[in-house]
LOMI-889295 format. One line per 5 residues: their letters; for each residue x, z, y of C-alpha. Coordinates in Angstrom, 1 decimal. Example, Ala and Ser with C-alpha at 12.3 -4.5 7.8 and 13.67 -1.06 7.14 Angstrom:
AS = 12.3:7.8:-4.5 ~ 13.7:7.1:-1.1
END
This chain:
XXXXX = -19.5:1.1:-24.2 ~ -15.6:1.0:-24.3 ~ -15.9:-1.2:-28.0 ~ -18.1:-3.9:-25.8 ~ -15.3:-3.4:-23.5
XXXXX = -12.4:-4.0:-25.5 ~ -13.9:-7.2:-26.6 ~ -13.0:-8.7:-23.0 ~ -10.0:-7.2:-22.9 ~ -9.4:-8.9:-26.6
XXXXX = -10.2:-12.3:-24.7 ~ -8.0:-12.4:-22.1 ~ -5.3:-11.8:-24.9 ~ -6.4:-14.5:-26.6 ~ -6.6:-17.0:-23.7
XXXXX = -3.2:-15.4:-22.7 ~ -1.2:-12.4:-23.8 ~ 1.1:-12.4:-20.7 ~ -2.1:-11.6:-18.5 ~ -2.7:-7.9:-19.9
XXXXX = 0.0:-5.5:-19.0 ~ -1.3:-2.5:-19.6 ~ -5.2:-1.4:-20.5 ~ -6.3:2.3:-19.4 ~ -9.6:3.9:-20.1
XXXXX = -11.5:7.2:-19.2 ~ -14.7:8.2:-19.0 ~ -16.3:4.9:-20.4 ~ -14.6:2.7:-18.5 ~ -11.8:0.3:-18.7
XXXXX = -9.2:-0.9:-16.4 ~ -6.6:-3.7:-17.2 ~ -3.8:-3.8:-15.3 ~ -2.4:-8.1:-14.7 ~ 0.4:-9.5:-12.5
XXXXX = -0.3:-10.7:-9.1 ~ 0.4:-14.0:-10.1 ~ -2.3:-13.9:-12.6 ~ -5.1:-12.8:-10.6 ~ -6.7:-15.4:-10.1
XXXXX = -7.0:-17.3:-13.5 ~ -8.0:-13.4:-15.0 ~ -10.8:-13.4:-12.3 ~ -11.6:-17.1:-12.9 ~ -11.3:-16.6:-16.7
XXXXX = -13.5:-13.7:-16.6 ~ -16.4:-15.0:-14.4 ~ -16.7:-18.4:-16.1 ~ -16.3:-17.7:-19.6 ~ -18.2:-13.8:-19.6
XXXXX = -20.1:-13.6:-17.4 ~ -18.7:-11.2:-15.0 ~ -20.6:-13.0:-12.0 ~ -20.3:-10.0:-9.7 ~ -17.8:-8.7:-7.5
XXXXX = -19.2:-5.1:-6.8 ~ -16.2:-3.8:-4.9 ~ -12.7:-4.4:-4.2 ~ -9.7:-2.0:-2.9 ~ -6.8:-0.9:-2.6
XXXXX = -4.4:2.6:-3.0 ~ -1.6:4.0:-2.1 ~ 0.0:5.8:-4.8 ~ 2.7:7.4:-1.8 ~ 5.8:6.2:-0.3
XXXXX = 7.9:7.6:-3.4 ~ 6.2:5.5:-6.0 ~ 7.3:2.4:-7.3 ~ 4.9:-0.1:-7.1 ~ 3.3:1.5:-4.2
XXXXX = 0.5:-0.3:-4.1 ~ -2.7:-1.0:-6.0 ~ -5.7:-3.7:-5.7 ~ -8.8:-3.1:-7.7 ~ -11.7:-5.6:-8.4
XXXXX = -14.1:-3.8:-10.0 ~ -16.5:-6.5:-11.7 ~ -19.9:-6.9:-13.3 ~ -21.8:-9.1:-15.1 ~ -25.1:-9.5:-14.0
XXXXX = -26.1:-11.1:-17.4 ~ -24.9:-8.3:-19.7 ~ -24.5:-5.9:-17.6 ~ -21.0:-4.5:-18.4 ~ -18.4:-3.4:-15.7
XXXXX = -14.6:-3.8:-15.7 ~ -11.8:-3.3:-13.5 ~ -8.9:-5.4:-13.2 ~ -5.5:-3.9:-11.4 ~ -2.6:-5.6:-9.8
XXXXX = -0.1:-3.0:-8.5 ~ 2.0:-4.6:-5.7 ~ 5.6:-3.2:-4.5 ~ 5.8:-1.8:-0.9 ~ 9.0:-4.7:-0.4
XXXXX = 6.4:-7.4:-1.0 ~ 2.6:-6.3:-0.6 ~ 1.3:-9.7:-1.3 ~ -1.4:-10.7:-3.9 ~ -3.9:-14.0:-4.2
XXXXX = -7.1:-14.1:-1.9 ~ -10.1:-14.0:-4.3 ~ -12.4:-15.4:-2.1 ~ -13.0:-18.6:-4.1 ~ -14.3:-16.7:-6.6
XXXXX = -16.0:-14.4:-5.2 ~ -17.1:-15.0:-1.2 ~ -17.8:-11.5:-1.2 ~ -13.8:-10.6:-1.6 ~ -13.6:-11.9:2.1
XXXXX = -14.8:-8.5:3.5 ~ -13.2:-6.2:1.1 ~ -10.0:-7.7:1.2 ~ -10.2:-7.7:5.3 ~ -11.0:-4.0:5.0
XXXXX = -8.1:-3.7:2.6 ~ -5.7:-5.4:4.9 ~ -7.0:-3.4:7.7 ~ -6.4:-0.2:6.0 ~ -3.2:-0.4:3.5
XXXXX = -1.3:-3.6:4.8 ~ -1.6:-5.6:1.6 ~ -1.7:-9.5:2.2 ~ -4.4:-11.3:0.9 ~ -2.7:-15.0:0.0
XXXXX = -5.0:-17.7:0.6 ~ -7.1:-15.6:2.9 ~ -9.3:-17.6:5.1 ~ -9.5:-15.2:7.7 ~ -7.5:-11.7:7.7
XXXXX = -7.2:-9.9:10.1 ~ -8.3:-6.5:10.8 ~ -12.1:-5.9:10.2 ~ -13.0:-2.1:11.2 ~ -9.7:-0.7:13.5
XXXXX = -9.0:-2.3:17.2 ~ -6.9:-5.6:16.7 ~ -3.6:-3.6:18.7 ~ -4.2:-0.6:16.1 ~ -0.4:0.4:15.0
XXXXX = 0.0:0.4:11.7 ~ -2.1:1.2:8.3 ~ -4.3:4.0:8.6 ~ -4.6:4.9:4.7 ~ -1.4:4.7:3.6
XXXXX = -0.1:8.1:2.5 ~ 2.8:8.1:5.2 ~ 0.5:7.7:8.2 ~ 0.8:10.6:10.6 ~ -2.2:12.9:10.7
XXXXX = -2.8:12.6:14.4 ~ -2.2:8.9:14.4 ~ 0.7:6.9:16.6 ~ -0.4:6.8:20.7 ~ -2.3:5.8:21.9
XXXX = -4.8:6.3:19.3 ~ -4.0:9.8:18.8 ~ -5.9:13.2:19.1 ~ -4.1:15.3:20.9
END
């Protein structure tokens, strides 16, 4: 599985080195890790010229408050045609938690990337409606990051 994998990751170098940072793989799969300002043509790139048709899921992590970048996105994709998976990564700095709106790609991104917002913060550029999805519109703050209290902020919390 990971040779038929490499082979993607061996096109997006060849349509453009600058797009893979960094490729990681474990347990059969593979993640490459692009710049948030390449997002979009790796995503475009991907779906038109192999295939990879289907956004199955899309979110984000905190790696903790003491990490630099902070912040990760994760679009894991699959291609309904040859049925191969792949995750592509943009890790985003807590300064400037901004990344491209897939949703022209993909309409499907328009929940996950609501839910992502509504839990970690991270802006969705291009977005055509963000805002929070699952927690009350006045909920304070980001309830997955790593430095969100336990019991919450009032008046959500449970005392």
């Amino acid at each position: 599985m990971a040779d038929k994998l490499e082979f993607f990751v061996e096109e997006l170098k060849k349509k453009n080195a600058s797009w893979v940072r960094e490729v990681r793989t474990g347990h059969g799969e593979m993640t490459v890790v692009v710049g948030r300002d390449d997002v979009i043509d790796v995503c475009t790139f991907l779906r038109d010229e192999h295939t990879f048709d289907m956004l199955a899921d899309l979110c984000g992590g905190d790696l903790g408050p003491e990490e630099e970048p902070r912040f990760a996105v994760n679009y894991h994709l699959f291609s309904t045609v040859h049925h191969n998976r792949l995750r592509v990564k943009v890790l985003l700095s807590e300064d400037d938690p901004k990344v491209a709106s897939v949703t022209s790609i993909w309409k499907t991104a328009n929940w996950h990337e609501r839910e992502t917002y509504d839990f970690f913060g991270i802006i969705f550029d291009g977005h055509p409606d963000l805002r929070r999805i699952l927690l009350p519109s006045d909920f304070d703050g980001f309830a997955l990051r790593k430095d969100y209290p336990l019991r919450g902020y009032e008046p959500y919390s449970l005392n």
